[in-house]
C-alpha positions as CSV (number, residue, x, y, z in Angstrom):
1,X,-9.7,-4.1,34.3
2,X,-11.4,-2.8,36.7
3,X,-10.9,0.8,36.4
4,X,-11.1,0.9,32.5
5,X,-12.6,3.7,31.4
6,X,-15.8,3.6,29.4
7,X,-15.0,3.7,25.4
8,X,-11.7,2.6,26.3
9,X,-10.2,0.2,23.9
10,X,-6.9,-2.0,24.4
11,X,-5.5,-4.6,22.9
12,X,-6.0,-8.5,24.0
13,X,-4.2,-11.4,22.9
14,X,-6.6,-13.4,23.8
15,X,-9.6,-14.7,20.6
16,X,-12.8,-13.7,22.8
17,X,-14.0,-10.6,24.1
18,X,-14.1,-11.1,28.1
19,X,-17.0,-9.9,30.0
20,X,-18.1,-6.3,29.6
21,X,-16.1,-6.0,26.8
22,X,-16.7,-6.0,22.8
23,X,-14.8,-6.8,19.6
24,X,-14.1,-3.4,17.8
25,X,-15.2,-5.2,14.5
26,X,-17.5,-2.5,13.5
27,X,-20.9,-4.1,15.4
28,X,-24.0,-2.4,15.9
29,X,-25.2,-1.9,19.8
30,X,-28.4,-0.5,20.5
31,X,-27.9,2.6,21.9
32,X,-31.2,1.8,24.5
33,X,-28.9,-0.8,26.2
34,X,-26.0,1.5,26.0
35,X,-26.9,4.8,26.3
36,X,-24.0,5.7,28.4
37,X,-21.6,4.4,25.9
38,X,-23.0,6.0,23.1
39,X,-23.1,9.4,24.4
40,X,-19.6,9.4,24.0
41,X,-19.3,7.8,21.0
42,X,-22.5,8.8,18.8
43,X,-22.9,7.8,15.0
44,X,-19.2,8.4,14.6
45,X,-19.0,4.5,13.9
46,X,-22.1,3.9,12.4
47,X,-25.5,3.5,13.1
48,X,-29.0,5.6,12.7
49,X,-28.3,7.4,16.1
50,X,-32.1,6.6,16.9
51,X,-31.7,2.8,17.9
52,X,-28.3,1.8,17.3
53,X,-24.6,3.1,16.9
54,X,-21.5,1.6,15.5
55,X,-18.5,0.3,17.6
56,X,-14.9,1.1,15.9
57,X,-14.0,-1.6,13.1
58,X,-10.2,-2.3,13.8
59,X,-10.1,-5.5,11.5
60,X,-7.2,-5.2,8.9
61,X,-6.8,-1.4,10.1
62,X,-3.7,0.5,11.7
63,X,-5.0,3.0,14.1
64,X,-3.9,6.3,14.2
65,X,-3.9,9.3,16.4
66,X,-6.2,12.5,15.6
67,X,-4.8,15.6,14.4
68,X,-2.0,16.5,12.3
69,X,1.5,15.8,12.9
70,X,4.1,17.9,11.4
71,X,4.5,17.7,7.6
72,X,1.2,15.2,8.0
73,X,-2.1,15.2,6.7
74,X,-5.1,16.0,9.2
75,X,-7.2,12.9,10.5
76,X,-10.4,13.5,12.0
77,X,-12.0,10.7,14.8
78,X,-13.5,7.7,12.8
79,X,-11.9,8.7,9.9
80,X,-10.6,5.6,7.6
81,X,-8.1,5.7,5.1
82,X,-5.2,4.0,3.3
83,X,-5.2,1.0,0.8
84,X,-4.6,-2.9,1.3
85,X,-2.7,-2.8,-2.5
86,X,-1.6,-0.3,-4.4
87,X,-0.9,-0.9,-8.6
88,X,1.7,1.3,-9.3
89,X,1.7,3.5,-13.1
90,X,3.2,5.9,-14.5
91,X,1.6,8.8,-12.7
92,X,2.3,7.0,-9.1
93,X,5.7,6.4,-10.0
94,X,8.8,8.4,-9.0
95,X,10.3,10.9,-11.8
96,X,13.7,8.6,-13.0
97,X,15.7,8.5,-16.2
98,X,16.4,5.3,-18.0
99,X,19.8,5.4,-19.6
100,X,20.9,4.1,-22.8
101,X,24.4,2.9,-23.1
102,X,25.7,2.8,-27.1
103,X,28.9,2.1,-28.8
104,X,29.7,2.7,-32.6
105,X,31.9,-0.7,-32.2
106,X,31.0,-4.2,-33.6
107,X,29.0,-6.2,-30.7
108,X,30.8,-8.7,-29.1
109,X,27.8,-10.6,-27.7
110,X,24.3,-11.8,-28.4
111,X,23.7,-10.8,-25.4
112,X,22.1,-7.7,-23.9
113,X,23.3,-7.7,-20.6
114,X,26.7,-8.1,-21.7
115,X,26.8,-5.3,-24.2
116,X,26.9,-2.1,-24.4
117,X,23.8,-1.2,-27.1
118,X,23.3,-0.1,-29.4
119,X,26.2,-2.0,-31.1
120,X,26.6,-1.5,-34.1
121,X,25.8,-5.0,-35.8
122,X,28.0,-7.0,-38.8
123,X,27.4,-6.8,-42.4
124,X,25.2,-9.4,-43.5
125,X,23.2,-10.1,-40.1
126,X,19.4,-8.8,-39.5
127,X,19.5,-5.7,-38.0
128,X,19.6,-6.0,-34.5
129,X,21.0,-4.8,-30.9
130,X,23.6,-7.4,-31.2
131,X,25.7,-9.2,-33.9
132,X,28.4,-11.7,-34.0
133,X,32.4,-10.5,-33.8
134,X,34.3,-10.6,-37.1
135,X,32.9,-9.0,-40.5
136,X,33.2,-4.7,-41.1
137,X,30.6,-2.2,-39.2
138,X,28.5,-0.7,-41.0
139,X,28.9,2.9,-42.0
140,X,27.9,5.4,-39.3
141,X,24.7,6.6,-40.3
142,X,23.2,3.6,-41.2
143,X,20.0,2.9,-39.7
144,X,19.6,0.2,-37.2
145,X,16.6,-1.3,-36.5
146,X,15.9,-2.3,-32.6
147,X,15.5,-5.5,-31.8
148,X,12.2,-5.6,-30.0
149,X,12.8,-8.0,-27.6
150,X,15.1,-5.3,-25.9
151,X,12.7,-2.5,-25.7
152,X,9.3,-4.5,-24.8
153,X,7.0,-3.5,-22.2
154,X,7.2,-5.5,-18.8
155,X,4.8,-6.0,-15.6
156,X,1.4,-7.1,-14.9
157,X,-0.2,-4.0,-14.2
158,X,-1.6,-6.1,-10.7
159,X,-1.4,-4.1,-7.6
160,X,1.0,-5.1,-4.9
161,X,0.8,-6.1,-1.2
162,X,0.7,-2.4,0.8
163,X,0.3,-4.5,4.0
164,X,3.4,-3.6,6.4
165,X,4.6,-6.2,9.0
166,X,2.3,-7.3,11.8
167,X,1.1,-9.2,14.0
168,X,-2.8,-9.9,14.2
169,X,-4.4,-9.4,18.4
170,X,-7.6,-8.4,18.9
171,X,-8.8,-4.9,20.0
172,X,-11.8,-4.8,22.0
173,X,-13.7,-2.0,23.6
174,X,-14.7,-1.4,27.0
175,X,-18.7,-1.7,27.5
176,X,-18.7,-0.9,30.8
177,X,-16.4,1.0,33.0
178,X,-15.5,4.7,34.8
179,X,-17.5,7.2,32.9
180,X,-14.7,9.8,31.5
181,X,-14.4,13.1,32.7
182,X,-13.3,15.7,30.4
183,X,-11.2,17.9,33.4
């Protein structure tokens, strides 16, 4: 383009940086060679700010705009942020109640999805969420215990993909171009 301006970045969908241009991957420049450049961009990307300075590092990031949009939280230039997984626990997860369906009839099932527990199980069986159909309950205030199997813990603990739906092109960063004016 021939009336980029300097500092300018823009997508390509093209897998090389064309002429005067540079892959916002994060490299180093030296700002001797690119003085012009780094004045607007300074150490906000990197660098010592004495030889070199930092180009934007777009790979695996979403940019965002500066500022704060309403009900947002502020962003600052060159500010990075976000994770590529999140593990979700019990303080990251949303407040819910778990209900626990019981009936003071004899189970009809040995199974738990097809039950309403707890059941109240037959005489003679181990005590359990389930029993067969057939024999007396037992009396009401009988204690019961929980079949563990019913109650264990689940899940891995491993974090999950946070990564929303894309499609990789390259970013690159004018090197070279009409100097920006700030009026």
């Amino acid at each position: 383009m021939s009336n980029a301006f300097l500092g300018q970045i823009t997508m390509f969908a093209g897998n090389f940086a064309p002429k005067n241009t540079a892959f916002c991957n994060g490299q180093m420049l030296a700002i001797a060679q690119n003085q012009a450049l780094f004045s607007l961009l300074g150490t906000t990307y990197g660098g010592d700010g004495v030889r070199t300075f930092g180009l934007p590092n777009l790979q695996s990031q979403v940019p965002i705009h500066q500022g704060q949009g309403p009900g947002l939280s502020p962003y600052t230039i060159g500010q990075t942020g976000g994770s590529p997984s999140v593990a979700i626990n019990q303080s990251t997860m949303p407040i819910h109640t778990h209900t626990l369906n019981a009936t003071q009839t004899i189970a009809d099932s040995t199974t738990i999805a097809t039950n309403k527990l707890p059941a109240q199980p037959n005489v003679g069986t181990p005590p359990a969420f389930y029993a067969f159909q057939g024999a007396a309950p037992l009396p009401p205030l009988t204690k019961v215990v929980i079949n563990a199997a019913a109650c264990s813990t689940v899940g891995g603990n491993a974090g999950h993909n946070n990564l929303m739906q894309s499609l990789c092109v390259s970013f690159i960063i004018f090197l070279n171009g009409i100097f920006p004016s700030r009026n």
